[in-house]
C-alpha positions in Angstrom: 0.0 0.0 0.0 2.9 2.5 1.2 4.2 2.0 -2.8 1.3 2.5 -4.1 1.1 5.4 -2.4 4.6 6.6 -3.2 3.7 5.6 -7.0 0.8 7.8 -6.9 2.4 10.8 -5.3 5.6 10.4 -8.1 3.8 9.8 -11.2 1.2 12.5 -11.8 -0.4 11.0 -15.3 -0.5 7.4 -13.4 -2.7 9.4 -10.6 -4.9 11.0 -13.1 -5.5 7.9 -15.2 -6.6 6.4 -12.0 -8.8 9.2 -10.7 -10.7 9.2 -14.6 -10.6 5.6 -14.9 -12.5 4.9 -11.8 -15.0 7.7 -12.1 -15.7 6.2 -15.8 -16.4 2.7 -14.2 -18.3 3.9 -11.7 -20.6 6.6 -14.4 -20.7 3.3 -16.0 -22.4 1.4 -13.4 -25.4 3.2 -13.4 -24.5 6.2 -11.6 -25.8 9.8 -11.5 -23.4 11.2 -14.6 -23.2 15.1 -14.2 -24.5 15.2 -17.9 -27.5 13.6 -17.4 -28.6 10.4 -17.1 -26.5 8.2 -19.6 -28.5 5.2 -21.5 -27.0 1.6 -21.8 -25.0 2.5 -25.0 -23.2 5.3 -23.3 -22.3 3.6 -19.9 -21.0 0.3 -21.8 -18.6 3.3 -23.4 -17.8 4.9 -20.3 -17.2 1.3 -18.4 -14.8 0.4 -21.1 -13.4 3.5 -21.3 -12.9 3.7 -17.5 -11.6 -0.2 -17.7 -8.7 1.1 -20.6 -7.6 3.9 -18.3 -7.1 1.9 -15.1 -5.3 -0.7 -17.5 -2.9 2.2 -18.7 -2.2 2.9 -15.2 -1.9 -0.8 -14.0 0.8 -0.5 -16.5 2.4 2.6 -15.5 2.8 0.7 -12.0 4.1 -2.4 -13.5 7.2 -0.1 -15.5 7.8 2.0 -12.6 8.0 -0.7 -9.9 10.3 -2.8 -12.2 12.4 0.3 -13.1 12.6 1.5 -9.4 13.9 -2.4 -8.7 16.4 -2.9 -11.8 19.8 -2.9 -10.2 22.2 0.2 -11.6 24.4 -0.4 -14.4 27.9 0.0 -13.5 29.7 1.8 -16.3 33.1 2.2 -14.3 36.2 1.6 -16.8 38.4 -1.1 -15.8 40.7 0.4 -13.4 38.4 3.5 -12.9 37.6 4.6 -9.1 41.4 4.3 -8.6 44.7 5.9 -8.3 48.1 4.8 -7.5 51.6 6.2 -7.0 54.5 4.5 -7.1 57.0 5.4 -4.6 60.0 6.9 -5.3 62.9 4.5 -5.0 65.8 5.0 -1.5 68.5 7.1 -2.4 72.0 3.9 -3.0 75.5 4.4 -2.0 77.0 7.5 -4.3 78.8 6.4 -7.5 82.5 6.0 -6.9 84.6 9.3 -7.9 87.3 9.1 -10.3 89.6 11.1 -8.2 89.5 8.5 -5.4 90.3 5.8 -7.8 93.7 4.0 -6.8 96.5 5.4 -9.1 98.7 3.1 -10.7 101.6 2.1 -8.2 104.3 4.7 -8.7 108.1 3.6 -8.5 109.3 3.5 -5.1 112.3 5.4 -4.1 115.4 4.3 -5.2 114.4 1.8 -7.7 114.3 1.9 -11.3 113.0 -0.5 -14.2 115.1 -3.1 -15.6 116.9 -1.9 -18.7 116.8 1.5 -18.2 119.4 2.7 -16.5 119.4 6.2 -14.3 122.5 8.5 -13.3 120.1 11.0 -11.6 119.6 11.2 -8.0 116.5 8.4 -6.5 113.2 10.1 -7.5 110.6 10.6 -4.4 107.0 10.5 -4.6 104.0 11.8 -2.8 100.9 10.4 -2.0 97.8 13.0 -1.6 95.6 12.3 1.4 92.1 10.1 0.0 89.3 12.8 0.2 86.5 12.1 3.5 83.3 10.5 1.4 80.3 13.1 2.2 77.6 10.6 4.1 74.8 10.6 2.1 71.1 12.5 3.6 69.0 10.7 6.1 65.9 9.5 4.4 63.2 8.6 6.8 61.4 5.8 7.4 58.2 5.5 6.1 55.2 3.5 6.7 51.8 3.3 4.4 48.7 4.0 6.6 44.8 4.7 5.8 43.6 7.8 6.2 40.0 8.8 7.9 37.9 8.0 4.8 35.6 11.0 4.0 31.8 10.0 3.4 29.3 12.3 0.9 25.9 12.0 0.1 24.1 12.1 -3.5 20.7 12.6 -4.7 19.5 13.2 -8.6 16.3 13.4 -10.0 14.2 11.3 -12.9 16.8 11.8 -16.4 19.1 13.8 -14.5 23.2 13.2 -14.8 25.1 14.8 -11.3 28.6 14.1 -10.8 29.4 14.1 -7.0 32.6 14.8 -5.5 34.3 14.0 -1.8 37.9 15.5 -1.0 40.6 14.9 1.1 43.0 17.1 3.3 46.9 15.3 3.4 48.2 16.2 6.6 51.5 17.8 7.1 55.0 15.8 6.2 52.7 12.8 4.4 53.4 11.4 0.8 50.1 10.8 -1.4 50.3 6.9 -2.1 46.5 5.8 -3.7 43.1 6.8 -3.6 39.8 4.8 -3.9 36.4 6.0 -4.6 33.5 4.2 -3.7 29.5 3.8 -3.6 27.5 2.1 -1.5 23.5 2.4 -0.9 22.8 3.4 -4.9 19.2 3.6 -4.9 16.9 4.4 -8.0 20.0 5.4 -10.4 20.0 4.0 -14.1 24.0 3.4 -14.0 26.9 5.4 -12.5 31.0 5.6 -13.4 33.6 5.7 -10.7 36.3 8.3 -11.6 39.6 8.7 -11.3 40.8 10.2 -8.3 42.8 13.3 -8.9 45.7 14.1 -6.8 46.7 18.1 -6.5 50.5 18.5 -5.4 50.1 22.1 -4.7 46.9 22.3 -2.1 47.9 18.7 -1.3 44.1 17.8 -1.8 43.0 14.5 -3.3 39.4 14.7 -4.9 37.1 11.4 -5.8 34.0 12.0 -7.7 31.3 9.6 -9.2 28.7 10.0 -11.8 25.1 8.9 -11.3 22.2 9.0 -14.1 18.7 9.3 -13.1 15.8 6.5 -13.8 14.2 7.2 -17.3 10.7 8.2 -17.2 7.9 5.8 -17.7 5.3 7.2 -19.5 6.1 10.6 -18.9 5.7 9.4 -15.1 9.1 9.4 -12.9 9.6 6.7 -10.9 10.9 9.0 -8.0 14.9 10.8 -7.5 17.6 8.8 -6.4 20.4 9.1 -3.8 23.7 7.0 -2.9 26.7 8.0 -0.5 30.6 7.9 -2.1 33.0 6.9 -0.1 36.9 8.3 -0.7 39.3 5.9 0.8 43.3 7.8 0.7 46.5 6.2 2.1 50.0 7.7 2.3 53.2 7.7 3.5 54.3 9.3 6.7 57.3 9.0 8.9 
């Protein structure tokens, strides 16, 4: 009873077929018409007419009750509703330098290569001290963690397309690692598309959105507005 109600209340042409078609069944009983008494030919018309009309709205019912109960078409692309980040890679050990390369082994003093005689006085070398390697900068240590999802309602009405959005804050000294939008509780929606999260470096915001599409019409009757809640799920990095 409550959905015939609702039906009623939602689909204005269903209401007045049903208002029309009953007063026609009834004139067609044998009732007092307000144009005067009808004879038998006139209230067999007005039964039948009356009978066509609550038919038509009978109808009406049927489409709206199975469009209100269809289950939304999910129009998400694959791998839509989600974006990752790969980390950076950990800084290595710095490349060798070339000036801390071991030179080849000089002649010591006082000794000469075979074959080659000298008459000069022993040659002396010097060795320069090995430069201090520079340590390399302390990288933290990070660990992946789930943010407080952030929750936002959505309504639409009958043929209507609304794109609904849900953002969230990074907090200070985090690193933006993936973002997942979902949908739960889609009621009286045609279909609806998860989209990419988007990921803004500069306000360090991350935004989710998700498009709904109203129920079609049925019979220029609409089957009532729709509403859902989106759910932004966002982990990152932090020390």
């Amino acid at each position: 009873m409550i959905e015939l109600v609702q039906s009623l209340r939602d689909a204005p042409v269903m209401h007045l077929f049903v208002l029309v078609g009953f007063l026609l069944v009834v004139f067609g009983a044998g009732a007092r018409s307000p144009l005067g008494r009808l004879d038998v030919a006139g209230r067999v018309l007005s039964a039948v007419c009356g009978v066509g009309l609550l038919g038509a709205a009978t109808m009406m019912f049927l489409g709206i009750r199975s469009a209100r109960e269809a289950l939304p078409e999910d129009r998400t692309e694959p791998g839509g509703g989600t974006h990752v980040v790969t980390p950076a890679p950990l800084p290595g050990p710095p490349p060798p330098d070339p000036a801390t390369e071991a030179a080849p082994a000089a002649a010591q003093p006082g000794v000469f290569p075979k074959g080659k005689p000298h008459h000069g006085p022993a040659a002396t070398t010097f060795s320069l001290p090995s430069p201090t390697p520079t340590p390399a900068p302390a990288t933290p240590f990070l660990r992946e963690v789930e943010l407080p999802p952030v929750t936002q309602t959505a309504s639409w009405g009958c043929s209507e397309t609304r794109t609904v959005t849900a953002v969230v804050n990074l907090p200070p000294r985090t690193e933006f690692r993936s973002a997942v939008v979902e949908v739960a509780e889609v009621d009286k929606a045609k279909a609806f598309r998860r989209l990419e999260p988007r990921y803004e470096p500069s306000s360090r915001t991350v935004t989710g959105a998700i498009e709904f599409e109203g129920l079609d019409r049925v019979f220029f009757n609409c089957p009532g507005g729709g509403h859902a809640t989106i759910r932004l799920v966002v982990r990152a990095a932090v020390p």
